[in-house]
Predicted model as a PDB file, atoms N, CA, C, CB and O in Angstrom, pLDDT in the B-factor column:
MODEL        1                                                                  
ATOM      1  N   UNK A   1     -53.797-261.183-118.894  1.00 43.00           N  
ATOM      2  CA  UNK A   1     -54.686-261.746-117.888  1.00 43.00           C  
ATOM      3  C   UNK A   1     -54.372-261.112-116.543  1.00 43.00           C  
ATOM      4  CB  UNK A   1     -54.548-263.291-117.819  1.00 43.00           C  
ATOM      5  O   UNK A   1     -53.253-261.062-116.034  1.00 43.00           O  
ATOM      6  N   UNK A   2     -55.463-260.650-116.050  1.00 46.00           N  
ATOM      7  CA  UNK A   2     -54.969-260.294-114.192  1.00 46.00           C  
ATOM      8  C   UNK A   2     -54.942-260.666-113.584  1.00 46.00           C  
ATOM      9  CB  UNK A   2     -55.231-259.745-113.353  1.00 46.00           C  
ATOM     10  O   UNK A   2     -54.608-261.678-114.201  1.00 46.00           O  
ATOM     11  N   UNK A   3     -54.970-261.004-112.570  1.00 48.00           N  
ATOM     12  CA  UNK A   3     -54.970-261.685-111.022  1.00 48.00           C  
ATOM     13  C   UNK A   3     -55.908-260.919-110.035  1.00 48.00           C  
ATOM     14  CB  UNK A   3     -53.380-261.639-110.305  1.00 48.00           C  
ATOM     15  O   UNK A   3     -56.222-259.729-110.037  1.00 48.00           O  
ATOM     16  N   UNK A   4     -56.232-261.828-109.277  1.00 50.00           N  
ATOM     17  CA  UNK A   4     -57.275-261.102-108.160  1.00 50.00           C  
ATOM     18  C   UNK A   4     -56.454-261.218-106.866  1.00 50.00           C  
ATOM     19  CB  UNK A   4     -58.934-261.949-107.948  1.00 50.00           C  
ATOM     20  O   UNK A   4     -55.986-262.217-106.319  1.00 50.00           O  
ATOM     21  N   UNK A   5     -56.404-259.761-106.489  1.00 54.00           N  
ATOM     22  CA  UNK A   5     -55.627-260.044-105.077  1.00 54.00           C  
ATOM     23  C   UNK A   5     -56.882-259.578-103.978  1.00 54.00           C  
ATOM     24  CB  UNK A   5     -53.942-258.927-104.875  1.00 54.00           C  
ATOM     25  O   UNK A   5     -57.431-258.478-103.914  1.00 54.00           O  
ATOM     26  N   UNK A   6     -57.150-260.876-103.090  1.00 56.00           N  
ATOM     27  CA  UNK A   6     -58.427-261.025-102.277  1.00 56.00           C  
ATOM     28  C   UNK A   6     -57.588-260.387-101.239  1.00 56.00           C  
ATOM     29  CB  UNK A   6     -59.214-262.624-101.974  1.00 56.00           C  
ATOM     30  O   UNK A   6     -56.357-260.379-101.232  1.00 56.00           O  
ATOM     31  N   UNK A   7     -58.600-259.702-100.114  1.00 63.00           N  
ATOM     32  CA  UNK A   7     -57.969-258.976 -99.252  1.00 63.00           C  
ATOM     33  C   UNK A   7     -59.206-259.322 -98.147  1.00 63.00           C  
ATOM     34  CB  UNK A   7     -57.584-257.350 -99.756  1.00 63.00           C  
ATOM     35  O   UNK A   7     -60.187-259.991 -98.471  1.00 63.00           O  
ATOM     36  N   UNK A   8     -59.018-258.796 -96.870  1.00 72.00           N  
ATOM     37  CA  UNK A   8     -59.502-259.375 -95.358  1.00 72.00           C  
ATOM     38  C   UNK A   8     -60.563-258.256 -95.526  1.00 72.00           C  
ATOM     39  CB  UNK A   8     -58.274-259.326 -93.735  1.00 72.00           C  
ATOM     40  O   UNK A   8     -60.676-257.528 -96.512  1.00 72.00           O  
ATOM     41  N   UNK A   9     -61.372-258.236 -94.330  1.00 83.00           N  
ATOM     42  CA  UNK A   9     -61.540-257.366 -94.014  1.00 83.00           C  
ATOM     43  C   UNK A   9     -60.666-256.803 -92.783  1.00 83.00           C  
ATOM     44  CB  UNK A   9     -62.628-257.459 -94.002  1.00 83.00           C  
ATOM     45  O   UNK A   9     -59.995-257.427 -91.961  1.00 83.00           O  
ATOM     46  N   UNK A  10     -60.923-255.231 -92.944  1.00 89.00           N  
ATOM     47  CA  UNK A  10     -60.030-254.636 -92.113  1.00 89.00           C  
ATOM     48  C   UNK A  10     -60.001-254.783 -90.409  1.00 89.00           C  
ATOM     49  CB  UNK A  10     -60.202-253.346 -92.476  1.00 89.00           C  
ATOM     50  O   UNK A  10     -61.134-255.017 -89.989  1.00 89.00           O  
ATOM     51  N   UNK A  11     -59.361-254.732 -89.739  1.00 93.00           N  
ATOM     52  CA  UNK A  11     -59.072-254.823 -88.092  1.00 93.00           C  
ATOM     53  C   UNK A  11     -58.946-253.646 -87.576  1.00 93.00           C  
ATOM     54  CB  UNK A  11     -57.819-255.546 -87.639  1.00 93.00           C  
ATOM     55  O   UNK A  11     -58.172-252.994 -88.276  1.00 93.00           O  
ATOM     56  N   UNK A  12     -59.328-253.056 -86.694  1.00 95.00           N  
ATOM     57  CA  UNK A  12     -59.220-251.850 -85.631  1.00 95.00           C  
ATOM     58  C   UNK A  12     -58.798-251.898 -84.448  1.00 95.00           C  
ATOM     59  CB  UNK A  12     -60.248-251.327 -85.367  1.00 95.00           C  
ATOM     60  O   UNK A  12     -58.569-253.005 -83.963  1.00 95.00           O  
ATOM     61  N   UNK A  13     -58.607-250.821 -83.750  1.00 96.00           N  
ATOM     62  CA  UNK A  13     -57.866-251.097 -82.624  1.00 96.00           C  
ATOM     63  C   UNK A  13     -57.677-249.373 -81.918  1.00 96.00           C  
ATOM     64  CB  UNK A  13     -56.303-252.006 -83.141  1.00 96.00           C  
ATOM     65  O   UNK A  13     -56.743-248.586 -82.067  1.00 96.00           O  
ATOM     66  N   UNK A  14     -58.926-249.225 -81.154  1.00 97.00           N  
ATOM     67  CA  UNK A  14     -58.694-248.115 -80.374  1.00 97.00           C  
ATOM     68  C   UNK A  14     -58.085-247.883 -78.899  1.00 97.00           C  
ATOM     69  CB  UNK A  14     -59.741-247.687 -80.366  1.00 97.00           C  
ATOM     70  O   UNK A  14     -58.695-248.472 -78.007  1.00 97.00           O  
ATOM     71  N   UNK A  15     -57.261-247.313 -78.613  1.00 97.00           N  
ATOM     72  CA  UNK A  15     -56.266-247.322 -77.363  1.00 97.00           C  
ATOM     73  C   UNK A  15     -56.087-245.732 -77.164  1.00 97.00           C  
ATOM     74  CB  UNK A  15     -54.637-248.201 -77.683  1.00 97.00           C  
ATOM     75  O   UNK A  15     -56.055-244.918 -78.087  1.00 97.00           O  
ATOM     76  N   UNK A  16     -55.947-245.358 -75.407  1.00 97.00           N  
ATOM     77  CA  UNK A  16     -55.804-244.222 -75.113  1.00 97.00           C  
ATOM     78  C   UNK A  16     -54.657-243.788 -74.880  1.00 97.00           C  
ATOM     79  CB  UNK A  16     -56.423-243.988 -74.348  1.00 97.00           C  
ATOM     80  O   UNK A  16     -54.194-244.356 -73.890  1.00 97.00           O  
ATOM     81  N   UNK A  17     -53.734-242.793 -75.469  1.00 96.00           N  
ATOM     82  CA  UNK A  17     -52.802-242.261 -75.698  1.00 96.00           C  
ATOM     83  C   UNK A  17     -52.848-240.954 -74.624  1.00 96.00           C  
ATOM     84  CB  UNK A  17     -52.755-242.088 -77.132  1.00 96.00           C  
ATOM     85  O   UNK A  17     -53.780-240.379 -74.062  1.00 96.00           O  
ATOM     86  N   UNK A  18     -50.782-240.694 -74.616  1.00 96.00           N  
ATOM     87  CA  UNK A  18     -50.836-239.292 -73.491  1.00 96.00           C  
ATOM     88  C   UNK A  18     -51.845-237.913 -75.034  1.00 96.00           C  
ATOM     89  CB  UNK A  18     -48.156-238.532 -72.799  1.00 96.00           C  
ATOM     90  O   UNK A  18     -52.526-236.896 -74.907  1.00 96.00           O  
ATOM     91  N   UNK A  19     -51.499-238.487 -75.902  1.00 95.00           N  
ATOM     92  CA  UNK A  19     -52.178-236.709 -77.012  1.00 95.00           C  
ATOM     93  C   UNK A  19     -53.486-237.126 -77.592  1.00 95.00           C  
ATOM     94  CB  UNK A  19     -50.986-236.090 -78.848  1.00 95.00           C  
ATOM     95  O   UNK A  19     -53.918-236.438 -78.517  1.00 95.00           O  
ATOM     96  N   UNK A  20     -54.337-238.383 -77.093  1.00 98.00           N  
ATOM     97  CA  UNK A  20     -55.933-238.617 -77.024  1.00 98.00           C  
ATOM     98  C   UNK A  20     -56.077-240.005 -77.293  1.00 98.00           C  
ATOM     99  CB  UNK A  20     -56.855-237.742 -78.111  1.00 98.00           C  
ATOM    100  O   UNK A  20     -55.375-240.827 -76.704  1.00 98.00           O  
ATOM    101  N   UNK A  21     -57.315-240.483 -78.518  1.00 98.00           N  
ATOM    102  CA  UNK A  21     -57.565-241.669 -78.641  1.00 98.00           C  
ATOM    103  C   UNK A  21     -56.767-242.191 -79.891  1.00 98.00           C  
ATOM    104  CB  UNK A  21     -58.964-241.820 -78.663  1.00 98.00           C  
ATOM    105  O   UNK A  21     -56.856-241.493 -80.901  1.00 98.00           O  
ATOM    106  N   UNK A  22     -56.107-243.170 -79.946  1.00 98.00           N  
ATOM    107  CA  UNK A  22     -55.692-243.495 -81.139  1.00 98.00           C  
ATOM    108  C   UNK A  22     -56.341-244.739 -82.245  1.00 98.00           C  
ATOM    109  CB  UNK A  22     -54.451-243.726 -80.795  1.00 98.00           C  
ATOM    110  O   UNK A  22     -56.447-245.928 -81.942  1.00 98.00           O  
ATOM    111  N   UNK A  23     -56.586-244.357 -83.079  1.00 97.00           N  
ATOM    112  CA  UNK A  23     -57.429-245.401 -84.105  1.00 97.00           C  
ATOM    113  C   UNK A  23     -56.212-245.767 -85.214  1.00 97.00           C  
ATOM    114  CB  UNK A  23     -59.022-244.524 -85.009  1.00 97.00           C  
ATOM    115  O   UNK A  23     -55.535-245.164 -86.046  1.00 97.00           O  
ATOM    116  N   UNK A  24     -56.380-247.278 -84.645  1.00 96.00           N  
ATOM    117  CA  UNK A  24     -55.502-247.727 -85.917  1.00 96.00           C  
ATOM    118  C   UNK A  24     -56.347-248.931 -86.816  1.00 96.00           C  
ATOM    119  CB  UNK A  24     -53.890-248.417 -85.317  1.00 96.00           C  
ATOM    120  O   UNK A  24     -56.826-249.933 -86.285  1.00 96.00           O  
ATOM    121  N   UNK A  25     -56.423-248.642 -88.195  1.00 93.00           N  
ATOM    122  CA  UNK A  25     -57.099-249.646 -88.750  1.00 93.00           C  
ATOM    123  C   UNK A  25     -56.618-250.415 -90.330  1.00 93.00           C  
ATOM    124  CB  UNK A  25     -58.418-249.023 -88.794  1.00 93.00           C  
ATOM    125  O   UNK A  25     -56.525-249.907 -91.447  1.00 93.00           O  
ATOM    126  N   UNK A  26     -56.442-251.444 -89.989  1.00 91.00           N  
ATOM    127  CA  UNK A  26     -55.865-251.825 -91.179  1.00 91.00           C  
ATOM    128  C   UNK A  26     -55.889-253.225 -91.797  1.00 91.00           C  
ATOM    129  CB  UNK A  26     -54.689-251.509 -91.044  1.00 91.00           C  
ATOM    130  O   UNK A  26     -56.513-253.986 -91.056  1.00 91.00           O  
ATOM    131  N   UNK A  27     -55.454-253.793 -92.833  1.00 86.00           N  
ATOM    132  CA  UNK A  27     -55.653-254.933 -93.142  1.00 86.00           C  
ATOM    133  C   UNK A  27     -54.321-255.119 -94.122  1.00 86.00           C  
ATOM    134  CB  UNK A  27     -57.104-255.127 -93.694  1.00 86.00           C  
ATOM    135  O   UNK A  27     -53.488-254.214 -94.154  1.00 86.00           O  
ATOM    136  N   UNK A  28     -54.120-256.530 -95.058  1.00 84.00           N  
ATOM    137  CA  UNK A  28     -52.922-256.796 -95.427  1.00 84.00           C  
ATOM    138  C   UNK A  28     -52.124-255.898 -96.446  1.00 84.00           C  
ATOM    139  CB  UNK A  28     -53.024-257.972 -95.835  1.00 84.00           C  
ATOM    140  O   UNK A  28     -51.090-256.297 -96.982  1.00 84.00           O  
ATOM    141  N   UNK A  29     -52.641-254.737 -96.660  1.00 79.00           N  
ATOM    142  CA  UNK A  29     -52.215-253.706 -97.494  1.00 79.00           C  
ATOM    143  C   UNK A  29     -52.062-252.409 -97.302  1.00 79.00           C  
ATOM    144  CB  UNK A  29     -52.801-253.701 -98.301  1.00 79.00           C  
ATOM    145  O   UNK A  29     -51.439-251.726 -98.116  1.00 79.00           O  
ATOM    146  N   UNK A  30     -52.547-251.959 -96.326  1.00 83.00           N  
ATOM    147  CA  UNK A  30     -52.790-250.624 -95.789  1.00 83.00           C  
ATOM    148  C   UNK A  30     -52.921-250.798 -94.029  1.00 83.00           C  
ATOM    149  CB  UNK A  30     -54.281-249.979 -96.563  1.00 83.00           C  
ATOM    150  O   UNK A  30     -53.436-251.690 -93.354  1.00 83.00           O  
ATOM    151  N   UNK A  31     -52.255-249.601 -93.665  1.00 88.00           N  
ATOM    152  CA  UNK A  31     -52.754-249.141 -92.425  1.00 88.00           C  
ATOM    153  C   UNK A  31     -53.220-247.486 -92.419  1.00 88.00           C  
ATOM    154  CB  UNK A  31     -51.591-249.439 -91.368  1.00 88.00           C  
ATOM    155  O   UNK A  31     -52.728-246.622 -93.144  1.00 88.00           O  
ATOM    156  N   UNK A  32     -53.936-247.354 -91.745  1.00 89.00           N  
ATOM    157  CA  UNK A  32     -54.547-245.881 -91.597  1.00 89.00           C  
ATOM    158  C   UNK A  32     -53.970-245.850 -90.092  1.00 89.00           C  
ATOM    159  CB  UNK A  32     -56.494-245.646 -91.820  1.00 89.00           C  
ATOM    160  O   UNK A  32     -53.707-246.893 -89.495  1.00 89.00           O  
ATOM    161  N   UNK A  33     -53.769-244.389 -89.445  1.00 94.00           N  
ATOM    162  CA  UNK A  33     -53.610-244.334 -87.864  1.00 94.00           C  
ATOM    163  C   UNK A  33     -53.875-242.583 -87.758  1.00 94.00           C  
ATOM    164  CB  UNK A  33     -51.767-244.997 -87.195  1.00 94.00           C  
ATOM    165  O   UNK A  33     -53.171-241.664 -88.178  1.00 94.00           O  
ATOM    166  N   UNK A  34     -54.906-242.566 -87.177  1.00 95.00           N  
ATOM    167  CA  UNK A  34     -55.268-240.912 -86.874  1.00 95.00           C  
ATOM    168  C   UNK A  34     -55.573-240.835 -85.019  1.00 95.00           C  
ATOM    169  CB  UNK A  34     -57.084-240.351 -87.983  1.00 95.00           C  
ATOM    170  O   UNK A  34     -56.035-241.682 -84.255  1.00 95.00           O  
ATOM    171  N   UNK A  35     -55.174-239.703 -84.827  1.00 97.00           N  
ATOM    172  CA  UNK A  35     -55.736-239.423 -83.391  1.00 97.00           C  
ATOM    173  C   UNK A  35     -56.535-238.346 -82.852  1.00 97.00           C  
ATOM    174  CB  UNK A  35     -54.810-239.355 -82.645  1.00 97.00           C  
ATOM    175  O   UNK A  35     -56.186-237.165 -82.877  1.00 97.00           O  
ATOM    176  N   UNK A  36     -57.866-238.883 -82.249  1.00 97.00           N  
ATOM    177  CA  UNK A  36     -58.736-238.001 -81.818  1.00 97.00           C  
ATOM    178  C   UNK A  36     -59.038-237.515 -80.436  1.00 97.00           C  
ATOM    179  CB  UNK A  36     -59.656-238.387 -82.230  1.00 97.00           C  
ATOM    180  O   UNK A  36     -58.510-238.263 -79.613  1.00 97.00           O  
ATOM    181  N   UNK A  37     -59.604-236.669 -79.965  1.00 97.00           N  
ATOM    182  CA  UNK A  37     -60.057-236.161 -78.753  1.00 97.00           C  
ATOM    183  C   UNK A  37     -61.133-237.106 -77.885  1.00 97.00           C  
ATOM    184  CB  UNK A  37     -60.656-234.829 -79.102  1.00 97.00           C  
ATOM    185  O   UNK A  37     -61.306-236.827 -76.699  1.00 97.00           O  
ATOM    186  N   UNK A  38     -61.862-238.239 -78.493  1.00 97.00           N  
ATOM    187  CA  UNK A  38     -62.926-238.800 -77.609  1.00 97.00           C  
ATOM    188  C   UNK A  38     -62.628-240.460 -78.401  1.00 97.00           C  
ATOM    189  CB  UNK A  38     -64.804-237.883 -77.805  1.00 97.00           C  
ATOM    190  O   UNK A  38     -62.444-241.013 -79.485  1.00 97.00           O  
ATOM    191  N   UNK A  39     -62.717-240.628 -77.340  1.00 95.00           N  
ATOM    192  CA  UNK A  39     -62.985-242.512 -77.587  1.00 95.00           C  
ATOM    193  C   UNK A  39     -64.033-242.526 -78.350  1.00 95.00           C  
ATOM    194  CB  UNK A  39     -63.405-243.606 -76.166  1.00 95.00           C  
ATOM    195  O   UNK A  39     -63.850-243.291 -79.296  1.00 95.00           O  
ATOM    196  N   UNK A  40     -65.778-241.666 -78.377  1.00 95.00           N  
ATOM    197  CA  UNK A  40     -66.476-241.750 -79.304  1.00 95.00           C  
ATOM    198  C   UNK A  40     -66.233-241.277 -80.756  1.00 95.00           C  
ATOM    199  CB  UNK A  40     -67.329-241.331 -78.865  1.00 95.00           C  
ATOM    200  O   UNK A  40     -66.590-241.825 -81.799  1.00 95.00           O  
ATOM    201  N   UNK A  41     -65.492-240.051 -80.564  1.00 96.00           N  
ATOM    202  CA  UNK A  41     -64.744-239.728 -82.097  1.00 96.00           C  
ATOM    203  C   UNK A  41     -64.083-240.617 -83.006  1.00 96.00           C  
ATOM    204  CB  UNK A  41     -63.711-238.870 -81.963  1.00 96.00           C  
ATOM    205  O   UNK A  41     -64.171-240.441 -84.221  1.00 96.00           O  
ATOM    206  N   UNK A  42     -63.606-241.302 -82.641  1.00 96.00           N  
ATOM    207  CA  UNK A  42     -62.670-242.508 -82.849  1.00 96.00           C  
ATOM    208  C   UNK A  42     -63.070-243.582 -83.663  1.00 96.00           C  
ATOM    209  CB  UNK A  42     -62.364-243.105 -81.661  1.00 96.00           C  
ATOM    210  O   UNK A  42     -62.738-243.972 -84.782  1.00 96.00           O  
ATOM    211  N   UNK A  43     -64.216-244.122 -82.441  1.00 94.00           N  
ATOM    212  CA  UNK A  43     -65.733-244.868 -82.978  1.00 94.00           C  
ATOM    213  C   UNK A  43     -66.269-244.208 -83.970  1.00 94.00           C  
ATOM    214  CB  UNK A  43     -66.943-244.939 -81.930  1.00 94.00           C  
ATOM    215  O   UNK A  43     -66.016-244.729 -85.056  1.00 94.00           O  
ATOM    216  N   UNK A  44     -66.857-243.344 -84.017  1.00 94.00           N  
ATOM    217  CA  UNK A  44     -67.715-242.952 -85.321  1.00 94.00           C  
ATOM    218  C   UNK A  44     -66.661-242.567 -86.727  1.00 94.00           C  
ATOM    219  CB  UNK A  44     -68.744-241.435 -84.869  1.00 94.00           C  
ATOM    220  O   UNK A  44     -67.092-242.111 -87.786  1.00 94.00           O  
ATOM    221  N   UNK A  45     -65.174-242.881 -86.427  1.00 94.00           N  
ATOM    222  CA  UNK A  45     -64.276-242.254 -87.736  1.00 94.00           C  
ATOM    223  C   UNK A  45     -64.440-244.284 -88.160  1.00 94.00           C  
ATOM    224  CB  UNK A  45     -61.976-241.148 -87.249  1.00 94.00           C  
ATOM    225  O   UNK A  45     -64.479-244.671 -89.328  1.00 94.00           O  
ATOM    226  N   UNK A  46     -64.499-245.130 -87.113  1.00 93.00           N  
ATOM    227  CA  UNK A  46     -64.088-246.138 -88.019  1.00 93.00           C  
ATOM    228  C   UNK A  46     -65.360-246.848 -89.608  1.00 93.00           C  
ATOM    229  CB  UNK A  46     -63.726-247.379 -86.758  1.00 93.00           C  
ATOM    230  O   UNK A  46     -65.131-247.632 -90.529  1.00 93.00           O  
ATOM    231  N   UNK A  47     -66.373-246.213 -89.287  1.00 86.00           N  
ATOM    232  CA  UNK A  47     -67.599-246.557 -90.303  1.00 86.00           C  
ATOM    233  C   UNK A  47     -66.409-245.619 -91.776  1.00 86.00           C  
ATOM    234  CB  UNK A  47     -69.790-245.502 -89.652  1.00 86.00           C  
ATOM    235  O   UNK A  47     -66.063-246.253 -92.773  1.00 86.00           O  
ATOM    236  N   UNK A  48     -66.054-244.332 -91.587  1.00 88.00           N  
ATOM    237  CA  UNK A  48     -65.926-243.822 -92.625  1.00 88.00           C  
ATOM    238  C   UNK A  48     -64.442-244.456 -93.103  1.00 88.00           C  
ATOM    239  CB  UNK A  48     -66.129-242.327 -92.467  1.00 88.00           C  
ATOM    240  O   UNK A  48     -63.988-244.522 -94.245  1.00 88.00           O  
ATOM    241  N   UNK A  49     -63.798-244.935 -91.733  1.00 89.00           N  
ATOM    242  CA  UNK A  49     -62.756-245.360 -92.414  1.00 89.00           C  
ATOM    243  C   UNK A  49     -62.273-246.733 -93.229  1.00 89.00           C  
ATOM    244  CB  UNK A  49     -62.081-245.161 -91.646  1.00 89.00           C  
ATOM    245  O   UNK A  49     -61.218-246.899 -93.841  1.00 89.00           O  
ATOM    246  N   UNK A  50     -63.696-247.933 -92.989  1.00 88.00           N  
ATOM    247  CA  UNK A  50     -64.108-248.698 -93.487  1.00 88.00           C  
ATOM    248  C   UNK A  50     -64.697-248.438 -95.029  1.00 88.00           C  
ATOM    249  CB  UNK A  50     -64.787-249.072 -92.611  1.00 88.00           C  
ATOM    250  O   UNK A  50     -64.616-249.242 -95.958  1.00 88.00           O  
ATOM    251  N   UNK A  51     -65.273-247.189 -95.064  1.00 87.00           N  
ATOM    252  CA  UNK A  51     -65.639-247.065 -96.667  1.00 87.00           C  
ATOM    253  C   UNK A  51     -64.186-246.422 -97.408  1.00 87.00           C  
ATOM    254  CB  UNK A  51     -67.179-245.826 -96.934  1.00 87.00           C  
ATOM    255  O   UNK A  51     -64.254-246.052 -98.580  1.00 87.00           O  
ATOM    256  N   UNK A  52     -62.844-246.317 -96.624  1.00 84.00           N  
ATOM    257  CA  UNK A  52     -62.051-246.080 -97.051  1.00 84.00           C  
ATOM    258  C   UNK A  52     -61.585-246.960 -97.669  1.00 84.00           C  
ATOM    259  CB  UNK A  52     -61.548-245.641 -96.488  1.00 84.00           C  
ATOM    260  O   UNK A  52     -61.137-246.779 -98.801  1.00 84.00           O  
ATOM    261  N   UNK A  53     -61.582-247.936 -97.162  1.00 84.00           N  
ATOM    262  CA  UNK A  53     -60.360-249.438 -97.596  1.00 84.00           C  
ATOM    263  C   UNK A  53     -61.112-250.099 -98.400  1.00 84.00           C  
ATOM    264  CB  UNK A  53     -59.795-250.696 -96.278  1.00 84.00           C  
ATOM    265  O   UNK A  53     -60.477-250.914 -99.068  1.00 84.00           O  
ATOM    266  N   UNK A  54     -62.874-250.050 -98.716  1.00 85.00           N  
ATOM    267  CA  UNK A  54     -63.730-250.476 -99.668  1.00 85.00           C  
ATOM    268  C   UNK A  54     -63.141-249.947-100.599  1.00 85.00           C  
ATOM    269  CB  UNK A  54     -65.058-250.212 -99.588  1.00 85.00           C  
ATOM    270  O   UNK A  54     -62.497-250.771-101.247  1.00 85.00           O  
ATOM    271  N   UNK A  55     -63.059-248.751-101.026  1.00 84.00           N  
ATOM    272  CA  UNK A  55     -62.812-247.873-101.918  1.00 84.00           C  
ATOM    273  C   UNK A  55     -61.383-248.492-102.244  1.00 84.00           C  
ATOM    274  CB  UNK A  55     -62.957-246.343-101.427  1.00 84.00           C  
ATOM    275  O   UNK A  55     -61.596-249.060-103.315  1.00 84.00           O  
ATOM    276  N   UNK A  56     -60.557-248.622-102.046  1.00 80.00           N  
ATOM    277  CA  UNK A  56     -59.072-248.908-102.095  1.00 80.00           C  
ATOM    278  C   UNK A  56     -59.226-250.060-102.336  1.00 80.00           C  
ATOM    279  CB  UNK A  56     -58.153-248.661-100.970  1.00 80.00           C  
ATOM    280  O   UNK A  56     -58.199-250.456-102.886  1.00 80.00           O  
ATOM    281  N   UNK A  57     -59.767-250.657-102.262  1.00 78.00           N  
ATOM    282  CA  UNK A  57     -59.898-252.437-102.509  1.00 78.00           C  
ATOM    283  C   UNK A  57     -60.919-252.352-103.643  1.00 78.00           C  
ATOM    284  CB  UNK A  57     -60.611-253.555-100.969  1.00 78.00           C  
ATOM    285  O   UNK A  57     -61.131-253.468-104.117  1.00 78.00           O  
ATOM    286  N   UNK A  58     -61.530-251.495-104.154  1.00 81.00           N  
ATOM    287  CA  UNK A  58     -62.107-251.529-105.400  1.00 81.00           C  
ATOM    288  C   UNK A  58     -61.543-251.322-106.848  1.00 81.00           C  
ATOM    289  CB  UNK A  58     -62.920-250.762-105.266  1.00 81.00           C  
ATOM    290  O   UNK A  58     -61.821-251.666-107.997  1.00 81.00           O  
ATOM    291  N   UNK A  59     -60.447-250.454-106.075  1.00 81.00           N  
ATOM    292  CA  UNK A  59     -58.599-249.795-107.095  1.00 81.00           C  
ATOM    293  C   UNK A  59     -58.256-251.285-107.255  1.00 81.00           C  
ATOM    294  CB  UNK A  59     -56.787-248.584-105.852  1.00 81.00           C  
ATOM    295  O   UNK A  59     -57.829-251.522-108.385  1.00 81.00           O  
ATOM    296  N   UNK A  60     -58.310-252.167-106.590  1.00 70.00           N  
ATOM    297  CA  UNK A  60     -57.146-253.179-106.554  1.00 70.00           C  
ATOM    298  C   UNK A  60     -57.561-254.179-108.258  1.00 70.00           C  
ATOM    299  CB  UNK A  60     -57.285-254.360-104.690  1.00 70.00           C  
ATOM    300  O   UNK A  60     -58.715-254.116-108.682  1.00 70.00           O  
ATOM    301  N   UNK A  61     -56.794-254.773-108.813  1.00 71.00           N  
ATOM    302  CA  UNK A  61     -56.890-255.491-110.220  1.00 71.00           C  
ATOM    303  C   UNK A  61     -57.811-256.377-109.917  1.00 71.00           C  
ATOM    304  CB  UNK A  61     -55.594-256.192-110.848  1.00 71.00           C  
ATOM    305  O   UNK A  61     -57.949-256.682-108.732  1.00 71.00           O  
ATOM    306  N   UNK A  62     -58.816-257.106-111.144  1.00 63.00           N  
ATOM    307  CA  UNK A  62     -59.648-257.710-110.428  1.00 63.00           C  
ATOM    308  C   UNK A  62     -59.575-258.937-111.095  1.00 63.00           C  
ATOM    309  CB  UNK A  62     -60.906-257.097-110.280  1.00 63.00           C  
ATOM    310  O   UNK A  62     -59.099-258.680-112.200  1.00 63.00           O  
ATOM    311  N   UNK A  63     -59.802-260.162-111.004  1.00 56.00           N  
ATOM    312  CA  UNK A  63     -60.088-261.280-111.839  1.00 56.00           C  
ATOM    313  C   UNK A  63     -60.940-261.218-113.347  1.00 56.00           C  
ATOM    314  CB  UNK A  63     -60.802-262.111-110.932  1.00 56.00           C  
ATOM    315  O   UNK A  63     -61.931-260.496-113.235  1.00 56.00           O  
ATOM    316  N   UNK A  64     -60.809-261.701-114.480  1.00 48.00           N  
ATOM    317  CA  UNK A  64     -60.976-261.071-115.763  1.00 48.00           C  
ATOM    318  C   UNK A  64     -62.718-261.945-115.486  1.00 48.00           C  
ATOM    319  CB  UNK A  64     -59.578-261.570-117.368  1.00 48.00           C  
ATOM    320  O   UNK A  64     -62.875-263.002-114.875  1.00 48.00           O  
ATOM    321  N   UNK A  65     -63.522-261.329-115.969  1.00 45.00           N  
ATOM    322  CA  UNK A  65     -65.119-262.170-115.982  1.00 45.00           C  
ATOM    323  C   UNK A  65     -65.957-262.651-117.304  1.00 45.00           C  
ATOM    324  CB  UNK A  65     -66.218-261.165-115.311  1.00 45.00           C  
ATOM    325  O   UNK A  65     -66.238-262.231-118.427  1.00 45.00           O  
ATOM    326  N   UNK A  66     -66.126-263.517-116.673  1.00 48.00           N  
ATOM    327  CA  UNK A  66     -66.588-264.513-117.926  1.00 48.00           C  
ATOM    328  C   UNK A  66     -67.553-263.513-118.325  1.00 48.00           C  
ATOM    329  CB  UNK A  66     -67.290-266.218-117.593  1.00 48.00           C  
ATOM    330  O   UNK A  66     -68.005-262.747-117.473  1.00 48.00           O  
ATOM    331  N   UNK A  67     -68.033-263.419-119.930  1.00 47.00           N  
ATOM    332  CA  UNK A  67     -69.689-262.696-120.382  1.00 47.00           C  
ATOM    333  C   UNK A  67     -70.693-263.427-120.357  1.00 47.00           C  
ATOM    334  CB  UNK A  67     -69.905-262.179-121.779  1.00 47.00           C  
ATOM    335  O   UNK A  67     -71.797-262.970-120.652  1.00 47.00           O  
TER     336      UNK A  67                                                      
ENDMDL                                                                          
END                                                                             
C-alpha cells in the first residue's frame, strides 16, 4: 500500500543581489535558487519553474485508487 505525501504549493522570493536578481523558490521538499540579470528575468523563470515542482510532485508516490 502507498501513502500520499500532499505537498504546498510552492513560495518565491525575488531579492536584489551584489551578482543580480536572485530567485528562490520552493516548498516542503525542494528548493530551486538561480540568479539572473533582470528582476523581469527572474519573473518570467518563475512560471517555468512552477511547472518544475508540478513535475516533481507528479514523481512523488501517490495514494492507491479505488476502480
Amino acid at each position: 500500500m502507498s501513502s500520499h505525501v500532499v505537498t504546498s504549493s510552492p513560495s518565491y522570493h525575488i531579492s536584489e543581489t551584489e551578482k543580480g536578481w536572485l530567485l528562490k523558490i520552493q516548498n516542503e521538499h525542494c528548493s530551486v535558487v538561480q540568479v539572473f540579470r533582470s528582476a523581469s528575468d527572474a519573473q518570467l523563470a518563475v512560471d517555468r519553474m512552477m511547472e518544475f515542482f508540478e513535475a516533481m510532485n507528479s514523481q512523488l508516490p501517490s495514494t492507491d485508487r479505488a476502480a
